[in-house]
mmCIF file as gemmi writes it, N, C-alpha and C atoms, coordinates in Angstrom:
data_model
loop_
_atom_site.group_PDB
_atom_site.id
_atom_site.type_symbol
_atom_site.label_atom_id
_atom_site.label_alt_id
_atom_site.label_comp_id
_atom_site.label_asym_id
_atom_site.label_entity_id
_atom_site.label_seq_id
_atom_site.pdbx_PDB_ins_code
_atom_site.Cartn_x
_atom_site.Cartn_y
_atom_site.Cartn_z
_atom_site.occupancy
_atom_site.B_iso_or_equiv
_atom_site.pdbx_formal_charge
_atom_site.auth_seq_id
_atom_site.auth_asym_id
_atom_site.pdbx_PDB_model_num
ATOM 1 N N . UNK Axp A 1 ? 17.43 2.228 -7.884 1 0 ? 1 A 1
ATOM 2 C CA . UNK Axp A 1 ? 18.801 2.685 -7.925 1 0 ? 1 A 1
ATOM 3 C C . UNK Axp A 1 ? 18.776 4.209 -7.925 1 0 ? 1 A 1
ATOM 4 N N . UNK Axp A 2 ? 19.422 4.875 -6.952 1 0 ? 2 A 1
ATOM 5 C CA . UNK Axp A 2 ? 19.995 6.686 -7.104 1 0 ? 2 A 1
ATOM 6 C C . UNK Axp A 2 ? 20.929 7.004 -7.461 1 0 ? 2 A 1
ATOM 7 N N . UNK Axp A 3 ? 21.582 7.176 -8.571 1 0 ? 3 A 1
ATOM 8 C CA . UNK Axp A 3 ? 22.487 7.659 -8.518 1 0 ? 3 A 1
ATOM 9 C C . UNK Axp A 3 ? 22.48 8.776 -9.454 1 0 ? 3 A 1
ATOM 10 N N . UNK Axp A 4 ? 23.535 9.16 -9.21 1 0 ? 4 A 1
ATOM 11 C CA . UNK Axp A 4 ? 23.195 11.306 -8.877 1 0 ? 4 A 1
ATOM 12 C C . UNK Axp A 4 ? 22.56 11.607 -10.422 1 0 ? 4 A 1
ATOM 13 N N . UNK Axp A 5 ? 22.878 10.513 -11.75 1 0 ? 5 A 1
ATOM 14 C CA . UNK Axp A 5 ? 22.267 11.645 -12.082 1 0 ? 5 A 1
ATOM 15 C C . UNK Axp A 5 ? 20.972 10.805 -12.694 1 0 ? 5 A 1
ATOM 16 N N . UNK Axp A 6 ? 20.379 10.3 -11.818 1 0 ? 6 A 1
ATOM 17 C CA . UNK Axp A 6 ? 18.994 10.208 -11.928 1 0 ? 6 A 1
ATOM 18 C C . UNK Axp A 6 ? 18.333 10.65 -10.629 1 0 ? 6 A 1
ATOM 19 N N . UNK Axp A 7 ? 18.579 11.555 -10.17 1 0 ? 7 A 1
ATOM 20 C CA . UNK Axp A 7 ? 18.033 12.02 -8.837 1 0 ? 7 A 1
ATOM 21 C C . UNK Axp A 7 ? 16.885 13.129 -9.705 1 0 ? 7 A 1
ATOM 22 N N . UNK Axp A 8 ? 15.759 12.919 -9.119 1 0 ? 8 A 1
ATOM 23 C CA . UNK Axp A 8 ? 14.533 13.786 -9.035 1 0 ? 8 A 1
ATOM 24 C C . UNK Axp A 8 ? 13.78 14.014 -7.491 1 0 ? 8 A 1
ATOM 25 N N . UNK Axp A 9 ? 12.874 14.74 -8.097 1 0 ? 9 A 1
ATOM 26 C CA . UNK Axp A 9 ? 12.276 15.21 -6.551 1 0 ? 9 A 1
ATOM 27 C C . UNK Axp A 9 ? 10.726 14.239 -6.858 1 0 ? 9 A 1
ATOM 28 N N . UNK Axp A 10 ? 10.115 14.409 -5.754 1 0 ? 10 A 1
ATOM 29 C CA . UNK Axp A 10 ? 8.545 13.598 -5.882 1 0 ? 10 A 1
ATOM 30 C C . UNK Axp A 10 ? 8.906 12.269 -5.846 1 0 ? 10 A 1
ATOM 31 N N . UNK Axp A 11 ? 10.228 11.198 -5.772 1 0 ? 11 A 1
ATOM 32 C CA . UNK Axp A 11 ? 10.195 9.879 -5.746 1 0 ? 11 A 1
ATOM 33 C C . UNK Axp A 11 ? 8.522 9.223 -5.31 1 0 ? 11 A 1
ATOM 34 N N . UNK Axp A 12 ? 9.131 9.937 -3.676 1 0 ? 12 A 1
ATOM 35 C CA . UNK Axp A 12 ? 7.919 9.149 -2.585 1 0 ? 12 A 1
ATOM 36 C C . UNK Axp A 12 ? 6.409 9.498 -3.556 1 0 ? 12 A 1
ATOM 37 N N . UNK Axp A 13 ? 5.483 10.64 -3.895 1 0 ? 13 A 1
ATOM 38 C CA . UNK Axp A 13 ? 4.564 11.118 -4.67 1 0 ? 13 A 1
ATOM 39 C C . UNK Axp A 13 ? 4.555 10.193 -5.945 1 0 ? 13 A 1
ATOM 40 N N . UNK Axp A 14 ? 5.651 9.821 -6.401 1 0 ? 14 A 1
ATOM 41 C CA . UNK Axp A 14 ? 5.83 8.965 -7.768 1 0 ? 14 A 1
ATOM 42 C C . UNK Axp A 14 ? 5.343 7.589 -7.517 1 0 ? 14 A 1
ATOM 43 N N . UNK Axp A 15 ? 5.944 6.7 -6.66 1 0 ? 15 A 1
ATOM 44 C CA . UNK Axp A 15 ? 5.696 5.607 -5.862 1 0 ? 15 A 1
ATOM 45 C C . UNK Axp A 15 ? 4.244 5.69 -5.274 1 0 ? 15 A 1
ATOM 46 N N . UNK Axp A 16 ? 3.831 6.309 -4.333 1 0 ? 16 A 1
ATOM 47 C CA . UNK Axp A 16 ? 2.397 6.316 -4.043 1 0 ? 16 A 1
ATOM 48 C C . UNK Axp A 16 ? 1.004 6.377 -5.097 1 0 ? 16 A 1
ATOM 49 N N . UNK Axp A 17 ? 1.31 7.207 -5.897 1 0 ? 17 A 1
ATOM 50 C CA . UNK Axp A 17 ? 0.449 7.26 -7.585 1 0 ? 17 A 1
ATOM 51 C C . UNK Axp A 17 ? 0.76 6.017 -7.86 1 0 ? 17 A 1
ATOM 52 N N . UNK Axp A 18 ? 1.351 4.829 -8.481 1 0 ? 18 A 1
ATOM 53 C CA . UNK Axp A 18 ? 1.56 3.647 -8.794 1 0 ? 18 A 1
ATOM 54 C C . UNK Axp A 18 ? 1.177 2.859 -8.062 1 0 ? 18 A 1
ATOM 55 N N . UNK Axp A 19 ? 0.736 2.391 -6.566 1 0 ? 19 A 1
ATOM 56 C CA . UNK Axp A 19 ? 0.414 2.243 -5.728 1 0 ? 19 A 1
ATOM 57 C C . UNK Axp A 19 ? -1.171 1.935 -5.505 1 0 ? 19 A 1
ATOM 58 N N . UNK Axp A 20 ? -1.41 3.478 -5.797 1 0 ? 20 A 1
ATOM 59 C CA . UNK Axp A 20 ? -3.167 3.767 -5.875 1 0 ? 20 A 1
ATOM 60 C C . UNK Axp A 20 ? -3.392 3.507 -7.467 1 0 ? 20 A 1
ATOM 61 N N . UNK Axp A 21 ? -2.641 3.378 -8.623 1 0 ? 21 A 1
ATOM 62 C CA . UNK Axp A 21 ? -3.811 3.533 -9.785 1 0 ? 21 A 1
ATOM 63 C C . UNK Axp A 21 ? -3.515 2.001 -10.201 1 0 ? 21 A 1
ATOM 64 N N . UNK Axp A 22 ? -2.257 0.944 -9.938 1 0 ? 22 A 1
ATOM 65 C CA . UNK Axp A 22 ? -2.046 -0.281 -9.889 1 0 ? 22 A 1
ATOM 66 C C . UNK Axp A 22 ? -2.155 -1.745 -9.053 1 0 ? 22 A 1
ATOM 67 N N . UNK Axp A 23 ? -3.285 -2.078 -9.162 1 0 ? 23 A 1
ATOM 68 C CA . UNK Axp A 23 ? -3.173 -3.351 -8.157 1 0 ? 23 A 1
ATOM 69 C C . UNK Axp A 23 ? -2.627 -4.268 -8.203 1 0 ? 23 A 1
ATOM 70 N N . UNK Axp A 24 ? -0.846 -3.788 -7.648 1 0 ? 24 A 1
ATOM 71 C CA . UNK Axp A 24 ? -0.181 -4.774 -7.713 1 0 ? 24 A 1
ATOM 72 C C . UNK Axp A 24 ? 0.98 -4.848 -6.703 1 0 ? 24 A 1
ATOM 73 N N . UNK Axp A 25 ? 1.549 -5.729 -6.117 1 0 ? 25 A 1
ATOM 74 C CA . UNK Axp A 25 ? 2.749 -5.403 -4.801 1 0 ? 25 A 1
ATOM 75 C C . UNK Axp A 25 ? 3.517 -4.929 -5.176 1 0 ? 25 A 1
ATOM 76 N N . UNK Axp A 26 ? 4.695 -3.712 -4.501 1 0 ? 26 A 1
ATOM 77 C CA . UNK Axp A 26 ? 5.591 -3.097 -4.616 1 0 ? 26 A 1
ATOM 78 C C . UNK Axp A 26 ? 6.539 -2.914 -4.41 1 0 ? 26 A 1
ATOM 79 N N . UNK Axp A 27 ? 7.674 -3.513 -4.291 1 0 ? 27 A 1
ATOM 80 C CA . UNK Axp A 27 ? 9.01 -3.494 -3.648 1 0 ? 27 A 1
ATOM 81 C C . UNK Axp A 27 ? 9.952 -2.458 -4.654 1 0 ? 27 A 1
ATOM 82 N N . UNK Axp A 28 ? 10.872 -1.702 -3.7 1 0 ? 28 A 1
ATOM 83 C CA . UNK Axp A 28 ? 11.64 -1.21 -3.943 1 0 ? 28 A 1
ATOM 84 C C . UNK Axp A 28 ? 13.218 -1.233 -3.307 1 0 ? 28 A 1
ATOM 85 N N . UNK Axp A 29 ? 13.765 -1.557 -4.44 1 0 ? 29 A 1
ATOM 86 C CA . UNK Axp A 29 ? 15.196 -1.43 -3.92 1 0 ? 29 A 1
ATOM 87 C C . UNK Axp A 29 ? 16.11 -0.225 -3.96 1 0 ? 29 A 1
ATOM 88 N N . UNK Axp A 30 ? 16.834 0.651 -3.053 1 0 ? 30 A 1
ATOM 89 C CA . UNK Axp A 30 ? 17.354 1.471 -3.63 1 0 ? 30 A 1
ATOM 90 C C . UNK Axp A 30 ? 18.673 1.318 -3.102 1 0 ? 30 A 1
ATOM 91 N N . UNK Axp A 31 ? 19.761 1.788 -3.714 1 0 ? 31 A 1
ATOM 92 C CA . UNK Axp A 31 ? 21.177 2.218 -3.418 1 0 ? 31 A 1
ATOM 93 C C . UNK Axp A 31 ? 21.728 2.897 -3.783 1 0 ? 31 A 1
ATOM 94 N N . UNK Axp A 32 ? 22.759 3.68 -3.288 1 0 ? 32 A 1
ATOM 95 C CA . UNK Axp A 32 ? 23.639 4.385 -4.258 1 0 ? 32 A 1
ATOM 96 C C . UNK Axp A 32 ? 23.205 5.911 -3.827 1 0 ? 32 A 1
ATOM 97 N N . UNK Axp A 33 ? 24.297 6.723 -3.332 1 0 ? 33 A 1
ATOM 98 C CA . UNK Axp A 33 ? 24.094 8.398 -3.072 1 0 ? 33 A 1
ATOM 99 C C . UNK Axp A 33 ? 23.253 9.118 -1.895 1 0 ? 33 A 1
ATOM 100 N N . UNK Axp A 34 ? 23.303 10.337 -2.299 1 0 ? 34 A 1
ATOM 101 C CA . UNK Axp A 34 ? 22.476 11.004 -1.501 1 0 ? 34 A 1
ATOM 102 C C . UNK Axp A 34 ? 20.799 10.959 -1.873 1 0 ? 34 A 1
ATOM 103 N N . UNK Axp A 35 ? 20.524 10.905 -3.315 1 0 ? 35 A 1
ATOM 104 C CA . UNK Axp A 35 ? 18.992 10.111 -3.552 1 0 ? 35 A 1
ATOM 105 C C . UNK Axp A 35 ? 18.711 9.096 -2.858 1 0 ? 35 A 1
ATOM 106 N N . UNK Axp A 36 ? 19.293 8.086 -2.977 1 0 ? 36 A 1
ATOM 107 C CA . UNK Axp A 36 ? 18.873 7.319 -2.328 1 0 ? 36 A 1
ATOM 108 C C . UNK Axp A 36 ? 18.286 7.457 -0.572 1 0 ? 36 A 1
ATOM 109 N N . UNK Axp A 37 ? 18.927 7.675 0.426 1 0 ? 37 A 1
ATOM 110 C CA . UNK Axp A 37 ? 18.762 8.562 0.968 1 0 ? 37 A 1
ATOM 111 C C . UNK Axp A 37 ? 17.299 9.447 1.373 1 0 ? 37 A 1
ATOM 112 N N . UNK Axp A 38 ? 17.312 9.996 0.425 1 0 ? 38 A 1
ATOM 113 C CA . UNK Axp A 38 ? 15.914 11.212 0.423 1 0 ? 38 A 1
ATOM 114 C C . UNK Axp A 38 ? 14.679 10.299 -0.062 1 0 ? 38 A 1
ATOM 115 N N . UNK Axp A 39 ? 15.202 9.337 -1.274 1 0 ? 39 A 1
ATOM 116 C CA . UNK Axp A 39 ? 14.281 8.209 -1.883 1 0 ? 39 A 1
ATOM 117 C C . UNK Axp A 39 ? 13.47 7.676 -0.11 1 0 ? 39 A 1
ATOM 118 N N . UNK Axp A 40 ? 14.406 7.05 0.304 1 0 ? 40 A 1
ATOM 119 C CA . UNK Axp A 40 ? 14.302 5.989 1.449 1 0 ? 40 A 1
ATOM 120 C C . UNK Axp A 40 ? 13.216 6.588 2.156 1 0 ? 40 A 1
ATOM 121 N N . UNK Axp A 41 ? 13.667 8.293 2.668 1 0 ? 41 A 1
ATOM 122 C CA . UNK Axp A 41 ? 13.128 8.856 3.806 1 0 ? 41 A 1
ATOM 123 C C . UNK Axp A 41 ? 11.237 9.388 2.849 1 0 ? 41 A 1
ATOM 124 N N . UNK Axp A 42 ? 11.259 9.34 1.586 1 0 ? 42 A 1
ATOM 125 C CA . UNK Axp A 42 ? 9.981 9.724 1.117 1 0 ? 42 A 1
ATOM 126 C C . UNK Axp A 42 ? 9.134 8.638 1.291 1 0 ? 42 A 1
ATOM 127 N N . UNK Axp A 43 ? 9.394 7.446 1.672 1 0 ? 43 A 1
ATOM 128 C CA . UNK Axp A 43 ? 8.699 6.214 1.362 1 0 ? 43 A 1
ATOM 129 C C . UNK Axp A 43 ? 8.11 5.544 2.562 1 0 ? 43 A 1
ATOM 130 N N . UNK Axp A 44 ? 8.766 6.488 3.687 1 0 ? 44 A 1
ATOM 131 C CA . UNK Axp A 44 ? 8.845 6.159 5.133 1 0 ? 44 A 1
ATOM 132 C C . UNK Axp A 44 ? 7.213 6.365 5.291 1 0 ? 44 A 1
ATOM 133 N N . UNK Axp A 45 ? 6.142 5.653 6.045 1 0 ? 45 A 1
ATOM 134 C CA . UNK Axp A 45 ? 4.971 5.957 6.411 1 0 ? 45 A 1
ATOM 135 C C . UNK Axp A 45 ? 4.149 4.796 5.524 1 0 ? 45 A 1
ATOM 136 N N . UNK Axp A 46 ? 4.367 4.969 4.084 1 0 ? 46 A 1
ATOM 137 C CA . UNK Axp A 46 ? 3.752 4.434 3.193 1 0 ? 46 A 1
ATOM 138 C C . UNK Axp A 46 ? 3.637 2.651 3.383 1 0 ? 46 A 1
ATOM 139 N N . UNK Axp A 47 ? 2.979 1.56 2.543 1 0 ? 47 A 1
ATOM 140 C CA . UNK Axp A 47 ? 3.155 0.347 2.568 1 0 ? 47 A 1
ATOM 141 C C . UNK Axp A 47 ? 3.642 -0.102 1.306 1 0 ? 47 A 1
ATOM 142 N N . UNK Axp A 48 ? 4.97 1.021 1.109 1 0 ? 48 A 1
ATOM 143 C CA . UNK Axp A 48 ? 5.589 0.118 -0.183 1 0 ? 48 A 1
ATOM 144 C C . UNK Axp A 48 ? 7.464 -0.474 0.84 1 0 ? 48 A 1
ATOM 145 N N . UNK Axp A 49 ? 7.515 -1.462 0.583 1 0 ? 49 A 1
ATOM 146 C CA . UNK Axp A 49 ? 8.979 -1.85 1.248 1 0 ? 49 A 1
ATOM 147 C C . UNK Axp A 49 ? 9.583 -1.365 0.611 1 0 ? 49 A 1
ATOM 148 N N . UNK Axp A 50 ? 10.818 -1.008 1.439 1 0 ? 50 A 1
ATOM 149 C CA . UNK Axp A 50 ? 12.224 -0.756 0.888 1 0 ? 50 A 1
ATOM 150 C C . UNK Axp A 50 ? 13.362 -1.749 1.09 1 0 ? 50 A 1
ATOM 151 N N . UNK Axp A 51 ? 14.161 -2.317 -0.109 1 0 ? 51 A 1
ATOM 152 C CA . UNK Axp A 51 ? 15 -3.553 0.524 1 0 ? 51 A 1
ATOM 153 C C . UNK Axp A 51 ? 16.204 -2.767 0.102 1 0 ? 51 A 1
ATOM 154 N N . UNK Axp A 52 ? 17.184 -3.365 0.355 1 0 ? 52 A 1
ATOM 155 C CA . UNK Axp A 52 ? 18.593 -2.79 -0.145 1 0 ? 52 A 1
ATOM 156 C C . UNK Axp A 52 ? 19.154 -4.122 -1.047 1 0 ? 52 A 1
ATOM 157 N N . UNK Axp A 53 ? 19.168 -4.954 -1.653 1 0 ? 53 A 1
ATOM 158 C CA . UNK Axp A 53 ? 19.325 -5.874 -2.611 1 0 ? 53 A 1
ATOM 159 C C . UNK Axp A 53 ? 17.978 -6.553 -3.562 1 0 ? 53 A 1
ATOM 160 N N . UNK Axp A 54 ? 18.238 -6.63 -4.637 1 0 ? 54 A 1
ATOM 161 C CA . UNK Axp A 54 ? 17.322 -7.388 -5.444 1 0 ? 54 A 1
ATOM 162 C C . UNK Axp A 54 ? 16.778 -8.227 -5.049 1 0 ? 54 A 1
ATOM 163 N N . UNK Axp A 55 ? 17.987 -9.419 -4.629 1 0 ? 55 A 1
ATOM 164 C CA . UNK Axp A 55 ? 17.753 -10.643 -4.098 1 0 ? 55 A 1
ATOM 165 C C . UNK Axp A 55 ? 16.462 -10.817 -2.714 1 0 ? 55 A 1
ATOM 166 N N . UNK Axp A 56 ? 16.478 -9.586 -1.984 1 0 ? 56 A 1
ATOM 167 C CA . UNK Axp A 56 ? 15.738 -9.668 -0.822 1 0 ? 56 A 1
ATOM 168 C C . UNK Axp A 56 ? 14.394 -9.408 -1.074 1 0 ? 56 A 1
ATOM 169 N N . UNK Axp A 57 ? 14.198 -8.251 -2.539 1 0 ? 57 A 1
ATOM 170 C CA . UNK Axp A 57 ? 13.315 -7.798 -2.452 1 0 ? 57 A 1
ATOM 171 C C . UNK Axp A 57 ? 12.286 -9.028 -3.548 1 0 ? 57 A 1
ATOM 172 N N . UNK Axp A 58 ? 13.483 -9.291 -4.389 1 0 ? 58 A 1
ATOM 173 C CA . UNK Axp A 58 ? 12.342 -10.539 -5.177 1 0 ? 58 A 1
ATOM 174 C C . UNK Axp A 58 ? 12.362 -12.212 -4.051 1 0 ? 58 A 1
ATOM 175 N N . UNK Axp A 59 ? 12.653 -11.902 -3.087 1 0 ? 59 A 1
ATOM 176 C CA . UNK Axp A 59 ? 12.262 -13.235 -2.192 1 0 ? 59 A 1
ATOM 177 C C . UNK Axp A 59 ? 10.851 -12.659 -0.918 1 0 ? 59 A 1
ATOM 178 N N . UNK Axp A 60 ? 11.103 -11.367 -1.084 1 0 ? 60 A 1
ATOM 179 C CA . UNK Axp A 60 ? 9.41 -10.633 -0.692 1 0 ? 60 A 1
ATOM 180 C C . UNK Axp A 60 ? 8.376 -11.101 -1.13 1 0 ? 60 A 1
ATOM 181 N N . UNK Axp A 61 ? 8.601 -10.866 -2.514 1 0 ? 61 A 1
ATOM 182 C CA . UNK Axp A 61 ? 7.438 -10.783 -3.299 1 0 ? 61 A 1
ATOM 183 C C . UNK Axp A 61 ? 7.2 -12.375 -3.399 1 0 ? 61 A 1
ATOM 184 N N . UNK Axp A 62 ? 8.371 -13.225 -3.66 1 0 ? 62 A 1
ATOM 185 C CA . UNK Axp A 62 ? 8.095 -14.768 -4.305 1 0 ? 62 A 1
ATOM 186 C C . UNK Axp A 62 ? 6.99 -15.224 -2.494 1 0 ? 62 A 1
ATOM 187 N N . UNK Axp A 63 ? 7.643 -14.782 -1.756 1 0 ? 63 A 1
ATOM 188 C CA . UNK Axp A 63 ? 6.9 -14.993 -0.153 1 0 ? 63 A 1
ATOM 189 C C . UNK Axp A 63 ? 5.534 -14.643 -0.494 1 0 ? 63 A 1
ATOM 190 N N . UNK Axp A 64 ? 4.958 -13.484 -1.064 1 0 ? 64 A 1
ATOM 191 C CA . UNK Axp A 64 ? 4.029 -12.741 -0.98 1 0 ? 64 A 1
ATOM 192 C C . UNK Axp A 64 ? 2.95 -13.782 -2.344 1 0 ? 64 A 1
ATOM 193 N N . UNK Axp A 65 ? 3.856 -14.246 -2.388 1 0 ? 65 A 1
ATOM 194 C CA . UNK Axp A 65 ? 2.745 -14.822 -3.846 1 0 ? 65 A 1
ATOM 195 C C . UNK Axp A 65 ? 2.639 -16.144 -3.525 1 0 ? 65 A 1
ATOM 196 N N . UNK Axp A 66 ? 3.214 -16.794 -2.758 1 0 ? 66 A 1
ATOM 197 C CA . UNK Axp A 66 ? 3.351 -18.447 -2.098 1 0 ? 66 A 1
ATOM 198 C C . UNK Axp A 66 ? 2.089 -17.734 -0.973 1 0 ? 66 A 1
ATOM 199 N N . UNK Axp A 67 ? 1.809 -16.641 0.054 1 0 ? 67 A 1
ATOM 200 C CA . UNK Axp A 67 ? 1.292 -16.704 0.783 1 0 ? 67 A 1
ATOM 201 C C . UNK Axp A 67 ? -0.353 -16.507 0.189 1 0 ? 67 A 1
ATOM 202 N N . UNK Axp A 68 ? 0.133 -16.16 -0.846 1 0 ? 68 A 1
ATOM 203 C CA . UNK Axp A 68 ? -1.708 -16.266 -1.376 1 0 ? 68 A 1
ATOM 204 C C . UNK Axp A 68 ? -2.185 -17.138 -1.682 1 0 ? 68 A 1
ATOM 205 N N . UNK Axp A 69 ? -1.665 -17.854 -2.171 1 0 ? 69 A 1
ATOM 206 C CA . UNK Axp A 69 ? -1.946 -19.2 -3.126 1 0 ? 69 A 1
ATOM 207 C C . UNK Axp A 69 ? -2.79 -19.918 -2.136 1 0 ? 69 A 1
């Protein structure tokens, strides 16, 4: 979630550190403002998803954990 007044800088840098020091899948949902926004565009390149609802992003992951099994 962005909204204005949880906007910081380094999102994307924040997300990638969690990434590398956690072995674990990552979904992110964001909405809301101009963070969001800048959030979205920091994340661009990386292999963490971006969903725009909860619902999508925890039917990722439930996918992602049925596909291991």
């Amino acid at each position: 979630m962005a909204p204005a007044n949880a906007d910081f800088t380094g999102f994307g840098a924040l997300i990638g550190e969690l990434t590398r020091r956690y072995d674990k899948p990552i979904a992110v949902v964001i909405y809301g403002g101009e963070a969001g926004g800048r959030w979205t565009v920091d994340l661009e390149g990386t292999s963490v998803p971006v969903f725009r609802t909860t619902r999508t992003a925890g039917r990722a992951l439930a996918l992602l954990v049925e596909a291991s099994l």
